[in-house]
N, CA and C of each residue as an Amber inpcrd file, in Angstrom:
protein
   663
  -0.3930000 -16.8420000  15.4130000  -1.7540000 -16.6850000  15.9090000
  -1.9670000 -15.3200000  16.5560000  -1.2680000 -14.7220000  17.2180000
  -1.4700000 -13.4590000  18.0190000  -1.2790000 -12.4370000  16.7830000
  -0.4740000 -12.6610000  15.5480000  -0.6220000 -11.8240000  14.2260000
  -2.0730000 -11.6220000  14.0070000  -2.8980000 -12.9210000  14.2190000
  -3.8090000 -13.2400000  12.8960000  -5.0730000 -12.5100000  14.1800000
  -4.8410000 -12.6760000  15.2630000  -5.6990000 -12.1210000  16.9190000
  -5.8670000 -10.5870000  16.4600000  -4.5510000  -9.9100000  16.2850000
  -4.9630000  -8.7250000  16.5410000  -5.3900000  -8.3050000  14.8840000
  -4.8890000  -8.7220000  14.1170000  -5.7250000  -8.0630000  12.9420000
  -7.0370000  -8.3360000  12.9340000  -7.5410000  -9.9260000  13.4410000
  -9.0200000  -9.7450000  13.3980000  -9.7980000  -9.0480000  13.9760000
  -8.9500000  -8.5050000  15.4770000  -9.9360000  -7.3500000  16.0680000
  -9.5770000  -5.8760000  15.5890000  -8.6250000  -5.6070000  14.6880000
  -8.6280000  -4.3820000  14.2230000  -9.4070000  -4.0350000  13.3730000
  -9.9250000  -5.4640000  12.4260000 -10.8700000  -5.1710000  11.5360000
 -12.2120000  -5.4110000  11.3960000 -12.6420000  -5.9580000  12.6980000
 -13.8460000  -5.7350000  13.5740000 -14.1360000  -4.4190000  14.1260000
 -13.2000000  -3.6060000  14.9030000 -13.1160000  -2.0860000  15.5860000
 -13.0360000  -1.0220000  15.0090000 -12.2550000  -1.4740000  13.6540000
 -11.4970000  -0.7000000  12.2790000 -11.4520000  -0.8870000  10.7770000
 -12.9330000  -1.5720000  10.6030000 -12.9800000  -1.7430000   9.6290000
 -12.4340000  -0.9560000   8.0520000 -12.7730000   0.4030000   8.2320000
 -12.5080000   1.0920000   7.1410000 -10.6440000   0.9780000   6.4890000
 -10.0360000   1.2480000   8.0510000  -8.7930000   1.3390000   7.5310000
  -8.4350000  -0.0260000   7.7150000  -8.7320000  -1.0520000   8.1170000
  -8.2100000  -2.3980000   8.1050000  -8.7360000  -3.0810000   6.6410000
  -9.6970000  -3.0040000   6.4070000 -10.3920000  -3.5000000   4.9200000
 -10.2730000  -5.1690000   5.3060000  -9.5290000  -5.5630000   5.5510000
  -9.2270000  -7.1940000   5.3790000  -9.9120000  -7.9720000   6.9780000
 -10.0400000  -9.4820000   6.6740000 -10.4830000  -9.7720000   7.8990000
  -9.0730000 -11.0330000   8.6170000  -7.8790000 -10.8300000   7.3740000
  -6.7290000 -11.1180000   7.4820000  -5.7040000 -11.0120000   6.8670000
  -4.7760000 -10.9980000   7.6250000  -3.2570000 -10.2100000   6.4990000
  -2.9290000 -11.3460000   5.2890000  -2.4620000  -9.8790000   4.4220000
  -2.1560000 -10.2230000   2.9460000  -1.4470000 -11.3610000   3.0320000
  -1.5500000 -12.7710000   2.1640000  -1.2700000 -13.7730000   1.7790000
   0.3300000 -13.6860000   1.1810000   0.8260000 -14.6470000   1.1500000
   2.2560000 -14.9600000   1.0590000   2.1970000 -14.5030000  -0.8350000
   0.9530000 -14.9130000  -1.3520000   1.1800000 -14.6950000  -2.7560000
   1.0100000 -13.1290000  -2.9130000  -0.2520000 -12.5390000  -2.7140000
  -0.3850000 -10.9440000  -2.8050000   1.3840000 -10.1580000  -2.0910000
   1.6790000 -10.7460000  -0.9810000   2.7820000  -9.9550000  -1.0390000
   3.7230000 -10.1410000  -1.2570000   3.8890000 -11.1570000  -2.2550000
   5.3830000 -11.3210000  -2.8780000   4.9100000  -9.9220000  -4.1380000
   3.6550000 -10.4870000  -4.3970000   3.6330000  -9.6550000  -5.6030000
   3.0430000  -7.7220000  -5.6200000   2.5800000  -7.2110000  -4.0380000
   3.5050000  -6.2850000  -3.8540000   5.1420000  -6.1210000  -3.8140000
   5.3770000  -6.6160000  -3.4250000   6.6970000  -6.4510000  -3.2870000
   8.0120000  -6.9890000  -4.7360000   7.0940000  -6.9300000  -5.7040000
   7.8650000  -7.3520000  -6.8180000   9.1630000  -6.4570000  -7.1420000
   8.8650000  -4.8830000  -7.3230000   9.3830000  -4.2480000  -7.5500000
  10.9300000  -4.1230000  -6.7930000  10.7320000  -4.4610000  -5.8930000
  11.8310000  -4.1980000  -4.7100000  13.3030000  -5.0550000  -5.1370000
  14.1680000  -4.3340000  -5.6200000  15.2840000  -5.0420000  -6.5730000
  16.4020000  -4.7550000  -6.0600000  17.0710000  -5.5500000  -5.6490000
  18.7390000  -5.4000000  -4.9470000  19.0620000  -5.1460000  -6.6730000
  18.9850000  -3.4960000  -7.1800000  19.6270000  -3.4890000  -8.2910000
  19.8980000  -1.8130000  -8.0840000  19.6100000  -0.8800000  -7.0010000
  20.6970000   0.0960000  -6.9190000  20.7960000   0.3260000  -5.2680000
  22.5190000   1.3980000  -5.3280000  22.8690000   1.1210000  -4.3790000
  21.8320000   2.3440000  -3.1430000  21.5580000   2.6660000  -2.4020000
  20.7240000   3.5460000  -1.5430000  19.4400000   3.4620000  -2.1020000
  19.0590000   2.3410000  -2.4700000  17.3890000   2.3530000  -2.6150000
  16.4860000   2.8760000  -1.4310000  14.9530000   3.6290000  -2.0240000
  14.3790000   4.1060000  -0.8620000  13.2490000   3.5670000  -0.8340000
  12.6100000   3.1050000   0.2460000  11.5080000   1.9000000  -0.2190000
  10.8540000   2.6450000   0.9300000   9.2740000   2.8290000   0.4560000
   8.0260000   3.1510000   1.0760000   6.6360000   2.2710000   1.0370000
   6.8830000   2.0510000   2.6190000   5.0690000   0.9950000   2.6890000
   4.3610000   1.6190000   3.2470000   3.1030000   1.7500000   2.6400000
   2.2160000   2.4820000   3.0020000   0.7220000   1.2000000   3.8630000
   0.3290000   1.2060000   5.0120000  -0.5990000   0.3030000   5.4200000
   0.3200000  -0.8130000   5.9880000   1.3090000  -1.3690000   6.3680000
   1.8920000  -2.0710000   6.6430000   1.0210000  -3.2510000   7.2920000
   0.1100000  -2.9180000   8.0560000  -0.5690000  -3.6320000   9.0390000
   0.2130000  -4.2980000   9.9790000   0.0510000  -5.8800000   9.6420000
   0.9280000  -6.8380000  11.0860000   2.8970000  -6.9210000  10.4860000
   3.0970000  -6.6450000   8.8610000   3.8180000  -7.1020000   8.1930000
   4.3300000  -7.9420000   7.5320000   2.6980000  -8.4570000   7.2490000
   3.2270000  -9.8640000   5.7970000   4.0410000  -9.6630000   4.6810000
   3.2980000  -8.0110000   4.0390000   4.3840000  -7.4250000   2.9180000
   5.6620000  -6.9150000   3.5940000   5.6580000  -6.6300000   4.4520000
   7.1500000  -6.2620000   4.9970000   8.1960000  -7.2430000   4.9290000
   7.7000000  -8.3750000   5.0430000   8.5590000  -9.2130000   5.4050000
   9.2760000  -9.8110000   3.8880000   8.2600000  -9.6040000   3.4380000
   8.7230000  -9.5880000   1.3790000   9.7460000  -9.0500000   0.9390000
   9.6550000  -7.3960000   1.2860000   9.9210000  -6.3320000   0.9070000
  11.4670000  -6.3020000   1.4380000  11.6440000  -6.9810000   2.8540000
  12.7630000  -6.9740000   3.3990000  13.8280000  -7.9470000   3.5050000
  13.0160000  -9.1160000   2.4920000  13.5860000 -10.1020000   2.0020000
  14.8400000 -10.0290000   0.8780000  13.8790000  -8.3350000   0.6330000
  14.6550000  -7.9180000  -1.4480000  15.1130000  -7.4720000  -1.1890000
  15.8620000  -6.6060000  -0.0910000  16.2640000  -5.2340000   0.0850000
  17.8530000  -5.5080000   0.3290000  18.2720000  -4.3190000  -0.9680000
  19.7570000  -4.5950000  -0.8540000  20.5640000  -4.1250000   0.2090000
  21.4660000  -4.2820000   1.0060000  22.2180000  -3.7670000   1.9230000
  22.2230000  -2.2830000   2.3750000  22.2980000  -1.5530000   1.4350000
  22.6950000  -0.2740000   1.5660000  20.9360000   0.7170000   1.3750000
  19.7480000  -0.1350000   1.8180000  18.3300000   0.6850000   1.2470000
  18.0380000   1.3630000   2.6970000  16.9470000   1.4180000   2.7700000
  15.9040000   2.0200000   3.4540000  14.8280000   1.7080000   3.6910000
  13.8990000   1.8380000   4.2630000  12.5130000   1.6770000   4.1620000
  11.7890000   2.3200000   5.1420000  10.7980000   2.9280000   5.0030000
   9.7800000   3.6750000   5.7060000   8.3470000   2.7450000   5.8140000
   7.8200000   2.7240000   6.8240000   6.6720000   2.2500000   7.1870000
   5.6960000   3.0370000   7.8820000   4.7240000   3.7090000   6.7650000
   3.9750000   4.6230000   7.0710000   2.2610000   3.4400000   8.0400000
   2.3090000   3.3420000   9.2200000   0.8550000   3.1740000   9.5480000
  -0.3340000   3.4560000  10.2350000  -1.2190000   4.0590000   9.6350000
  -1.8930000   5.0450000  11.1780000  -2.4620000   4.7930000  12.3070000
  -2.6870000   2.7410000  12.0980000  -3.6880000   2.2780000  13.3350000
  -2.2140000   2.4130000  14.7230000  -2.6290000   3.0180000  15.2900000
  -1.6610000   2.4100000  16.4050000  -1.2290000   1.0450000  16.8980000
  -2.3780000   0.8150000  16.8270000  -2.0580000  -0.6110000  17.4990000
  -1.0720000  -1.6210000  16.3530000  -0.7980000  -1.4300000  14.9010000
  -0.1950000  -1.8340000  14.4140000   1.2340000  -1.1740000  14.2470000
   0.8560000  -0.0400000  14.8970000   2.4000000   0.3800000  14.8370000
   3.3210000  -0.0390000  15.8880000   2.8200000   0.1120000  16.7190000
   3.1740000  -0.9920000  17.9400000   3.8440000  -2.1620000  17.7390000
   2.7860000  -2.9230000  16.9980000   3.1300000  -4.4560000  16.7350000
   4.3970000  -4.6410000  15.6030000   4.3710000  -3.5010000  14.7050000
   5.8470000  -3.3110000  13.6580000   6.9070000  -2.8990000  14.9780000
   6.7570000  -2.1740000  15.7590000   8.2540000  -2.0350000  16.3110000
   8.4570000  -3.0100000  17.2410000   7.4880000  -3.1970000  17.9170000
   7.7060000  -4.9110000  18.7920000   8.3780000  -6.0310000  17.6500000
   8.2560000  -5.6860000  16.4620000   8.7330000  -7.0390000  15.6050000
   9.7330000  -6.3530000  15.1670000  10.4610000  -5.2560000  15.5680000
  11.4520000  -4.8640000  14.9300000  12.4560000  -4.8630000  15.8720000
  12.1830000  -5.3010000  17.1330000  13.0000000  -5.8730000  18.3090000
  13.0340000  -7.3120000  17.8910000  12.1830000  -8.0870000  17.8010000
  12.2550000  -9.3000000  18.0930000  12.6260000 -10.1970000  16.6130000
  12.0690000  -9.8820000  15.8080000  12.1630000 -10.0330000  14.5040000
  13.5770000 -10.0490000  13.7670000  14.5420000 -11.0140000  13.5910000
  15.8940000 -10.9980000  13.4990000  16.0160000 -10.4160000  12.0210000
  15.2170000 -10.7290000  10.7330000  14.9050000 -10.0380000   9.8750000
  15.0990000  -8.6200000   9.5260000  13.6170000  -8.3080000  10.4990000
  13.2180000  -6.8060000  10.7310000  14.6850000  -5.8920000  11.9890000
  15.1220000  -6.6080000  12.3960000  16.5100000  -6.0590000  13.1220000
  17.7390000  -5.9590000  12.5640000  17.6310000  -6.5650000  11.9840000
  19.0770000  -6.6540000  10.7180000  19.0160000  -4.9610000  10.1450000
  18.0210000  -4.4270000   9.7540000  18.2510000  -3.1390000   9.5550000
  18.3310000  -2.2370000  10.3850000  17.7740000  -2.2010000  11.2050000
  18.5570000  -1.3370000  12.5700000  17.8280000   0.4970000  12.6450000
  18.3160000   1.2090000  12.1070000  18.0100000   2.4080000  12.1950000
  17.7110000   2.3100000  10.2460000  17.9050000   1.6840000   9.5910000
  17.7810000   1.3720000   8.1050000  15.8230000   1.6820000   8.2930000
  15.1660000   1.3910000   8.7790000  13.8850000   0.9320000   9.1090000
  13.2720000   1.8890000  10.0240000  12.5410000   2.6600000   9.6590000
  11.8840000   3.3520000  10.6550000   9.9980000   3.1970000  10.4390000
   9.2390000   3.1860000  11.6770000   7.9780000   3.3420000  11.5300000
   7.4200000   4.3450000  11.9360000   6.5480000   5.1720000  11.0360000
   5.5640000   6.1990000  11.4260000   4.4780000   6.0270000  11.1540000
   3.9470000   6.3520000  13.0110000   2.4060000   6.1610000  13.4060000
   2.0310000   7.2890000  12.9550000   1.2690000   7.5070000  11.6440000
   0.8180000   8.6530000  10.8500000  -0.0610000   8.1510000   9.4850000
  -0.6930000   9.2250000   9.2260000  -1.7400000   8.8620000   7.9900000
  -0.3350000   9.0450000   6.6340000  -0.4270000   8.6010000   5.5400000
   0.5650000   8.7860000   4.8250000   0.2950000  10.1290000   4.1800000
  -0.7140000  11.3030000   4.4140000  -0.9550000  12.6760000   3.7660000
   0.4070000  12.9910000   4.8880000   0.6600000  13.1990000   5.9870000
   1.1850000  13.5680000   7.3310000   2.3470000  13.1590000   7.3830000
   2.4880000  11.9990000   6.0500000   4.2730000  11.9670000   6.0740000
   5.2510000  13.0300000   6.1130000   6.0870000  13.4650000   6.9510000
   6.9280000  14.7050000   6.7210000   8.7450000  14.2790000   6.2330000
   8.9590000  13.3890000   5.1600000  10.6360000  13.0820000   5.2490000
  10.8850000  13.5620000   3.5990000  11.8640000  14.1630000   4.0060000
  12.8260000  14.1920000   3.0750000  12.9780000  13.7780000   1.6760000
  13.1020000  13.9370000   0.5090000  13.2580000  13.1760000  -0.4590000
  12.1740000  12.2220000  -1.3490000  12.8080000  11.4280000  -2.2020000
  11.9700000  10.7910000  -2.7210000  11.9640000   9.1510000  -3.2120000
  11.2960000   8.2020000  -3.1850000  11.3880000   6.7040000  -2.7260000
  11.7130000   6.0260000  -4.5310000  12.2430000   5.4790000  -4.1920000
  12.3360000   4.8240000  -5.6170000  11.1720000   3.5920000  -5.7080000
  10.6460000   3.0710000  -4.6210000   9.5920000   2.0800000  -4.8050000
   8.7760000   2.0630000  -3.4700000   7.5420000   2.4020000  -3.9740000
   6.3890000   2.8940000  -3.0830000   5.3850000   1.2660000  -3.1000000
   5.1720000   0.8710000  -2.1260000   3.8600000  -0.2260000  -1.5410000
   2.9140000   0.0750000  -1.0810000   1.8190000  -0.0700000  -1.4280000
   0.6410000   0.2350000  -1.0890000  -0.4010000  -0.6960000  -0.4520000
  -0.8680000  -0.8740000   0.7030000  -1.9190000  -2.0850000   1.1380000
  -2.4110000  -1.4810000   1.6150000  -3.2760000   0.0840000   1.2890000
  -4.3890000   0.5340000   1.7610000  -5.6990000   0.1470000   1.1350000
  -6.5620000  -0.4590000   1.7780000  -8.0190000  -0.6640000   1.3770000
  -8.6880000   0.4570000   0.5010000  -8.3720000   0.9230000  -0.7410000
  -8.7510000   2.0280000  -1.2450000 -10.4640000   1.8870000  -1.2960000
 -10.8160000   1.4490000  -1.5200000 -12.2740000   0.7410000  -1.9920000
 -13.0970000   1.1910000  -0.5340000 -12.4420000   1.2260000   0.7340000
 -13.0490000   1.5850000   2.0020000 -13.2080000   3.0280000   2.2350000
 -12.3740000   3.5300000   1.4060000 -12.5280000   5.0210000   2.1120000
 -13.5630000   6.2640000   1.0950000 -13.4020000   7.3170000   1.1750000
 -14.4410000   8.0890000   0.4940000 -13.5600000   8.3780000  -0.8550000
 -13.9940000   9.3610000  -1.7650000 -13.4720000   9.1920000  -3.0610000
 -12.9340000  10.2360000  -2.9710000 -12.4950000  11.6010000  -2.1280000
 -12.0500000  12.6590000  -1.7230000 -10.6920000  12.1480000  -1.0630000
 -10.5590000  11.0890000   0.0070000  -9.4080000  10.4710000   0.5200000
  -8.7410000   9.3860000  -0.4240000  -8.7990000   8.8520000  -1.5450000
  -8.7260000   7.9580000  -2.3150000  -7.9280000   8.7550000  -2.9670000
  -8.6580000   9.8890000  -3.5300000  -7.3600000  10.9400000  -4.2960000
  -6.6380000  11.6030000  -3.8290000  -6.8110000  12.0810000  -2.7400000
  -5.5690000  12.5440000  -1.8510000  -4.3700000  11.5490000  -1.3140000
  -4.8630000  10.0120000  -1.0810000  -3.8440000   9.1850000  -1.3840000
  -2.9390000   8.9320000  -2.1540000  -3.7820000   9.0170000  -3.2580000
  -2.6960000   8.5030000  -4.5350000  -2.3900000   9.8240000  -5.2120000
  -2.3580000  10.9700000  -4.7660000  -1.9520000  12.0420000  -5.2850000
  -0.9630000  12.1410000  -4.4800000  -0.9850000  12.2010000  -2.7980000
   0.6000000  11.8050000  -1.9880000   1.1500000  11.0760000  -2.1750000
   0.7570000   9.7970000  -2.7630000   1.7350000   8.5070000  -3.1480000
   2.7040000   9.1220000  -4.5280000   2.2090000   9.2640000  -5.1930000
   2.7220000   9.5260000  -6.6880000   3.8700000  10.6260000  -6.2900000
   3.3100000  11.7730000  -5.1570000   4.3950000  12.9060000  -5.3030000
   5.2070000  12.5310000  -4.4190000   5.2460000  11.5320000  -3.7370000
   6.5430000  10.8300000  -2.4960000   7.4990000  10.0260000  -3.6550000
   6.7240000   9.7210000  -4.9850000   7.7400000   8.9990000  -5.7250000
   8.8070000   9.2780000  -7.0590000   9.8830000   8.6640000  -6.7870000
  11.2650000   9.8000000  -7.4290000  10.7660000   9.4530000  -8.9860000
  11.1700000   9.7890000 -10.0980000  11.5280000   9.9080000 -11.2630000
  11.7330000   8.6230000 -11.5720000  10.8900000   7.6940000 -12.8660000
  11.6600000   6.1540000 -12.6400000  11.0980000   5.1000000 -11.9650000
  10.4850000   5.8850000 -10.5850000  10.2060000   4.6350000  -9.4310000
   8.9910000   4.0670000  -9.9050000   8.7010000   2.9530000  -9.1290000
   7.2920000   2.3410000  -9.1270000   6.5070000   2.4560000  -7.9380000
   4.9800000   2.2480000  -8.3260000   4.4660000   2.4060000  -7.1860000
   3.2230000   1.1670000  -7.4350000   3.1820000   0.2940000  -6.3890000
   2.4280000  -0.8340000  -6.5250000   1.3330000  -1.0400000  -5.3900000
   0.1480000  -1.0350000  -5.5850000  -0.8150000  -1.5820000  -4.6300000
  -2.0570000  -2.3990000  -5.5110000  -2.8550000  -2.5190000  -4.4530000
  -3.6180000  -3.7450000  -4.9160000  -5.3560000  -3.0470000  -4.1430000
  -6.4790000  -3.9080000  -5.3550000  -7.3360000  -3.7170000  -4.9640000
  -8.1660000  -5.3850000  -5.0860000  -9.0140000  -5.6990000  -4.3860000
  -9.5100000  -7.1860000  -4.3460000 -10.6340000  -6.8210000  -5.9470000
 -10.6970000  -8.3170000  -6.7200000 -11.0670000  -8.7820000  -8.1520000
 -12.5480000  -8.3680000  -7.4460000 -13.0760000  -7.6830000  -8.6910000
 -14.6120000  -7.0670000  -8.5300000 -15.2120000  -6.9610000  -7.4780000
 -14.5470000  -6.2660000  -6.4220000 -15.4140000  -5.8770000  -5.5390000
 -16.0240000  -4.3680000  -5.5760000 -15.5350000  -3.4230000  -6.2580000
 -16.7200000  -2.5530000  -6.6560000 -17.9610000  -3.2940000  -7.1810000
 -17.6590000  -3.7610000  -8.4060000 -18.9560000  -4.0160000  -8.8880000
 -19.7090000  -5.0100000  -8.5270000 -19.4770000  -5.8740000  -7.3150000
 -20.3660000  -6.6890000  -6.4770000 -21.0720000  -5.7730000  -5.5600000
 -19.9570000  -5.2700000  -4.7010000 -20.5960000  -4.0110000  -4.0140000
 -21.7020000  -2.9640000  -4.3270000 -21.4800000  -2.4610000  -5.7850000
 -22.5190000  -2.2940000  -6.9850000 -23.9770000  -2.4190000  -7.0110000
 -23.7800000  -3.9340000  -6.7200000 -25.2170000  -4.7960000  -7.6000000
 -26.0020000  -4.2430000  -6.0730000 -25.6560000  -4.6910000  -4.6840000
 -26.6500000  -4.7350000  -3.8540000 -26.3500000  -3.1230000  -3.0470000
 -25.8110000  -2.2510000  -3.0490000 -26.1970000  -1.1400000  -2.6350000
 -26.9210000   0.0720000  -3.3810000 -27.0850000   0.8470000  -2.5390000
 -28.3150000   1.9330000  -2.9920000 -27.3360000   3.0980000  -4.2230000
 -28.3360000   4.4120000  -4.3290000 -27.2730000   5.0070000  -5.2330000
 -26.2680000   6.0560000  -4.9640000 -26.0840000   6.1080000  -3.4160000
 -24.8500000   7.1610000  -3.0740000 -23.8160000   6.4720000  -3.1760000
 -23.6740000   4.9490000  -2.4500000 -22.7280000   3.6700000  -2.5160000
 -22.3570000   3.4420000  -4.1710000 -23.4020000   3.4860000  -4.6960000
 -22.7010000   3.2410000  -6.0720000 -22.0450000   4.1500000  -6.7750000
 -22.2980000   6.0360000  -6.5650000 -21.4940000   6.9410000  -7.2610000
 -20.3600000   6.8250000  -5.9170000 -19.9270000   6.2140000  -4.9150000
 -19.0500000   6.8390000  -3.9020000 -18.1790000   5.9110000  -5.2180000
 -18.1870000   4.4950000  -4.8190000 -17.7430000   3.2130000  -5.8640000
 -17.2990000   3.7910000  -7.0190000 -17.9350000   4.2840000  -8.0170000
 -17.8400000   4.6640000  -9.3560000 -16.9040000   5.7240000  -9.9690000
 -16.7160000   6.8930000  -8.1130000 -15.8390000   7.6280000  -8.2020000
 -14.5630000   7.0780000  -7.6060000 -14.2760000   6.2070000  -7.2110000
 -13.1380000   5.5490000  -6.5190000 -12.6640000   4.5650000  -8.0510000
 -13.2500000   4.1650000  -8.5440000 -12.7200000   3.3380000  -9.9590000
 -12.0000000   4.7090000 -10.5030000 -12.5170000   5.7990000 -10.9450000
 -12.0870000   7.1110000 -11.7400000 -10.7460000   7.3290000 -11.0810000
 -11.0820000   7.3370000  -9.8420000  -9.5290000   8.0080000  -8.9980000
  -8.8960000   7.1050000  -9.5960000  -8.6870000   5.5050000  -9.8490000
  -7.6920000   4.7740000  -9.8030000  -7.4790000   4.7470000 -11.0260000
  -8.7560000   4.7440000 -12.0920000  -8.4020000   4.4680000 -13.3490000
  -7.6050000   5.4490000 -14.3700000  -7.3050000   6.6170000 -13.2450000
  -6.3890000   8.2760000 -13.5740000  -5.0950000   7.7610000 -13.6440000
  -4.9760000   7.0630000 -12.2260000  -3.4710000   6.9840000 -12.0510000
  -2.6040000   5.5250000 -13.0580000  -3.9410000   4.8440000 -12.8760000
  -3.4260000   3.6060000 -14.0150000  -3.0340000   4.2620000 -15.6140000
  -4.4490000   4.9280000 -16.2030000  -4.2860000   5.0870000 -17.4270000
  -2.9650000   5.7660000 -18.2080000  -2.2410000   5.0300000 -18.8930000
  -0.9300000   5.0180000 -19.8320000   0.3270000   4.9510000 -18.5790000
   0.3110000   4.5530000 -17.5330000   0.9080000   4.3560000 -16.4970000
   1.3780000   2.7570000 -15.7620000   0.5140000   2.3750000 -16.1340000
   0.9470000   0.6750000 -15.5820000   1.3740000  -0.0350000 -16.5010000
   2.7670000  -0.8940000 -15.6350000   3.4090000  -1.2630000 -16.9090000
   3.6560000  -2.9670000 -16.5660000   2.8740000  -2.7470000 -15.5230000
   2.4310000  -4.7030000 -15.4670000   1.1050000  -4.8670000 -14.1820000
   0.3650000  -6.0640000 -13.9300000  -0.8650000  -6.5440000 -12.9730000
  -0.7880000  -7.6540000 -13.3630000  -0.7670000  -7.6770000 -11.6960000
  -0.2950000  -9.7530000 -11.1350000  -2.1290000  -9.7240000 -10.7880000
  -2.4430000 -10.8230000 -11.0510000  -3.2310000 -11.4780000 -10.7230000
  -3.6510000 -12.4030000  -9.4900000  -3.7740000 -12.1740000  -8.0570000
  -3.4470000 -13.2580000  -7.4320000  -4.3740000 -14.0750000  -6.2490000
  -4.9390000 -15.1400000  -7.3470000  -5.8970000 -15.8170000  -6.9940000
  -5.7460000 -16.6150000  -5.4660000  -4.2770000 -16.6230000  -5.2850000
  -4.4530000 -17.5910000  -3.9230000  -4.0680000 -16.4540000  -2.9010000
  -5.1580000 -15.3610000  -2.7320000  -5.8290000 -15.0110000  -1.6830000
  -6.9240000 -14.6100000  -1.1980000  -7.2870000 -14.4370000  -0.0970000
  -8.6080000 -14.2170000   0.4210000  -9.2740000 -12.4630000   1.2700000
  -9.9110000 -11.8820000   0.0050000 -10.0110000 -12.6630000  -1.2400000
  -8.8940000 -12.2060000  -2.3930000  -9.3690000 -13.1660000  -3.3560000
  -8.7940000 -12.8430000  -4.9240000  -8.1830000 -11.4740000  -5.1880000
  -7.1550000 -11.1230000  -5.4980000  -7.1110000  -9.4220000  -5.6910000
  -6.4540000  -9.4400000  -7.0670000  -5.9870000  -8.1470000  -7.1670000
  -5.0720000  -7.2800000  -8.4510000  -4.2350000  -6.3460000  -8.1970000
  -2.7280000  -6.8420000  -8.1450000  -1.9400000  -5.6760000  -7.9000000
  -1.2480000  -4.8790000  -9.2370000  -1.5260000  -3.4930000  -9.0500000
  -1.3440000  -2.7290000 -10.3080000   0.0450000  -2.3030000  -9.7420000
   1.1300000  -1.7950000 -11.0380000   2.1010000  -1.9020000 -10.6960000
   1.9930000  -0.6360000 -11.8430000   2.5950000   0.6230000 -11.2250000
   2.6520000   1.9260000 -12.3250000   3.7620000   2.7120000 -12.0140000
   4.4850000   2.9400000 -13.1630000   5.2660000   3.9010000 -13.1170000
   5.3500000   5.5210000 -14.1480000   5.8390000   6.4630000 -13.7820000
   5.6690000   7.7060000 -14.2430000   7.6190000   8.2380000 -15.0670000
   6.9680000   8.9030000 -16.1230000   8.3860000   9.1660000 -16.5160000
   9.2760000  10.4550000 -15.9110000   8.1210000  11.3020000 -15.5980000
   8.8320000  12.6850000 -14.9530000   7.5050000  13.2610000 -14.0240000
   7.5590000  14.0050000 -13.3980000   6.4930000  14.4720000 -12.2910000
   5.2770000  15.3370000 -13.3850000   5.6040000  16.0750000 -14.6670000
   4.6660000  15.9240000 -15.4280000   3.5850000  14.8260000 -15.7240000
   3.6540000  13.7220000 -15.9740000   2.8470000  12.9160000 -16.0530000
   2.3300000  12.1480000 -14.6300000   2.1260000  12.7100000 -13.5630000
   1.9110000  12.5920000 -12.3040000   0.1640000  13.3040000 -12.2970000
  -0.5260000  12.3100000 -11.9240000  -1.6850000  13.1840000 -11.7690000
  -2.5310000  13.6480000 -10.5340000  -3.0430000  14.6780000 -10.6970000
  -3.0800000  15.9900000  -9.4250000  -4.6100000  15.4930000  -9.0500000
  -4.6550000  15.6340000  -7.6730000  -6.2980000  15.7260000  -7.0460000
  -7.3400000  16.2610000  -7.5680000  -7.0210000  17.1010000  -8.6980000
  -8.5090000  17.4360000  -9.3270000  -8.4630000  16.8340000 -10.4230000
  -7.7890000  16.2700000 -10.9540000  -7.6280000  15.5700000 -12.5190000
  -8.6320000  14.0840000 -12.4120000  -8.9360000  13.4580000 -10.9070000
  -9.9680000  12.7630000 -11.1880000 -10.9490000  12.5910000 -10.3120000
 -11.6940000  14.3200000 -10.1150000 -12.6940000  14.3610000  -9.5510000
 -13.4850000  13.8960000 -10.7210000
């Protein structure tokens, strides 16, 4: 209950970057967290939006002995609540220094290297279509050769959003499909469907063969 307390007032105070009016469902984040495979040894795992840590707790379910994981989140107050659960949380403590959180926008990430499997639970659909591509243009270049990168957007809510707003809302919308439909096109190589949450979403799951086929912030203005 004090999970479900403070996300509802973050996304009352914080709507844009909270998007949700409660954390991702046990089904949406298994199926972020699909990718996440006790199948090599120093895996590097990146969550981007973490919020309270429903997908975390997925993510850290899969995670082979010898990984990593970064937890990029910018609300404070949820970053807070990840390291308070990374004391208390026998789970989230088992990794120890394995686990680090940064209170930061994920453009502002500054580490090292590159992730073999990137998570995404940013509300893309909330923000402007200028920050949408600068997202997923930092996401893609944080990710190694091979890796995947998985996030999710809720089942037709552009085009509900669509029907009843005016026409800046609908080109902001129209350019936020383009940003995504850049990074999807000849790139996704599976989408879970997952009806038992609230609401309904789609997690796209894409991977790239070499940083050539990586696409750049102006490729879908």
């Amino acid at each position: 209950m004090r999970e479900h307390r403070l996300f509802w007032r973050e996304f009352r105070e914080n709507f844009t970057t909270t998007g949700a009016f409660l954390p991702s469902g046990k089904a949406l984040s298994r199926a972020l967290a699909r990718f996440v495979r006790n199948e090599k040894t120093g895996l590097r795992v990146l969550e981007v939006g973490p919020g309270t840590g429903s997908v975390t707790r997925q993510i850290v379910a899969r995670l082979p002995a010898t990984a990593t994981l970064d937890l990029v989140e910018a609300n404070p107050a949820f970053a807070d609540w990840l390291r308070q659960r990374q004391q208390d949380d026998p789970r989230l403590a088992a990794l120890g220094d394995r686990m680090t959180v940064h209170n930061c926008y994920v453009q502002e990430l500054a580490v090292g290297g590159k992730y073999d499997v990137i998570v995404s639970g940013l509300p893309l659909n909330n923000f402007a279509p200028d920050v949408v591509r600068s997202i997923l243009t930092t996401l893609t270049s944080h990710l190694a050769p091979g890796g995947t990168l998985s996030f999710f957007e809720y089942i037709a809510v552009r085009r509900l959003r669509a029907i009843v707003s005016g026409s800046q809302q609908r080109r902001r919308l129209r350019e936020i499909g383009e940003a995504i439909d850049n990074v999807l096109a000849g790139h996704e190589i599976a989408r879970d469907r997952v009806l038992q949450n609230a609401p309904p979403a789609w997690v796209h799951h894409v991977r790239f063969s070499d940083s050539v086929d990586k696409p750049h912030s102006g490729d879908a203005g």
